[in-house]
C-alpha positions in Angstrom: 59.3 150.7 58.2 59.2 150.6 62.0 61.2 149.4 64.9 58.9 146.7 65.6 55.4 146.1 65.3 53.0 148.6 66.5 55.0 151.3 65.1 54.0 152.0 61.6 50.7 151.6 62.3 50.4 153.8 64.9 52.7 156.5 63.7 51.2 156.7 60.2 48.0 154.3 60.3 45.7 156.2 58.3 48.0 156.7 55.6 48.8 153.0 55.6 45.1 152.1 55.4 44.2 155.1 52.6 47.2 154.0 50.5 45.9 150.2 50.8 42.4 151.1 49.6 43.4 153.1 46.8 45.1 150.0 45.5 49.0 151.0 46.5 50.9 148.2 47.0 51.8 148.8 50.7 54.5 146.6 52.8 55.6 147.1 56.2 58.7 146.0 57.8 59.9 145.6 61.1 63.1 145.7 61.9 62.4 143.4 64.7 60.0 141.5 66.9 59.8 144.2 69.9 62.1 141.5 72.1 63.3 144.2 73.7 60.5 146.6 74.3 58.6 145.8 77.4 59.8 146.3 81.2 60.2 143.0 83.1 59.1 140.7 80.3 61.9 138.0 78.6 62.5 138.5 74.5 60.3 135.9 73.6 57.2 137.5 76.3 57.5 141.1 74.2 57.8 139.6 71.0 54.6 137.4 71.8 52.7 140.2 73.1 53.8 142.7 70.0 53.1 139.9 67.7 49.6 139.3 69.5 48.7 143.3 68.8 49.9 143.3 65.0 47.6 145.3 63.1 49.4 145.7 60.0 47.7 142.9 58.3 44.6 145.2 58.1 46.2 148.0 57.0 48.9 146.6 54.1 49.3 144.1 51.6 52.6 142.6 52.9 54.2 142.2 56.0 58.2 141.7 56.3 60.2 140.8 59.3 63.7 141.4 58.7 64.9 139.8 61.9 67.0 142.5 63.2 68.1 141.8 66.6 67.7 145.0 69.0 70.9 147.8 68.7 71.8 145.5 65.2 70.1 148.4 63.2 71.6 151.2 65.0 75.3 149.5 64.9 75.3 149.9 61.0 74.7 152.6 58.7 70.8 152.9 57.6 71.7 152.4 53.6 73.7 149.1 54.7 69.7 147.7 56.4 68.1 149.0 53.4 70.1 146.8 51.0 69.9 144.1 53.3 66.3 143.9 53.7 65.6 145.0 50.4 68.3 143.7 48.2 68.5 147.1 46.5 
């Protein structure tokens, strides 16, 4: 799980990738697009340009956006995402 994309997969990339070829079956989520993540750019220009650099594809069977909206995740304790994302 990572704040948006470009963060699991470049905090813990090789695991991701060596769990995905042993057969695991590996999902990342983002909490959200990166809207909010780039100096000078608009919402939609960060999200375009995180979701242009998405890697996860190549290193996890599933992808999830759980369309948090930047500070939404930090507002609320973590178990209260989990379940929401989740459903567990």
């Amino acid at each position: 799980m990572g704040g948006h994309p470009d963060d699991p997969e470049s905090g813990c990339g090789g695991t991701l990738a060596r769990y995905t070829a042993l057969g695991a079956g590996v999902t990342i989520v983002y909490l959200t697009r990166g809207e909010a993540g780039i100096p000078r750019k608009s919402h939609d220009e960060a999200a375009a340009i995180r979701a242009a650099n998405w890697s996860g594809w190549l290193l996890a069977e599933e992808e999830r956006l759980s369309g948090e909206k930047p500070g939404e995740t930090a507002a609320r304790p973590a178990r209260e995402t989990i379940h929401r994302i989740f459903g567990v």
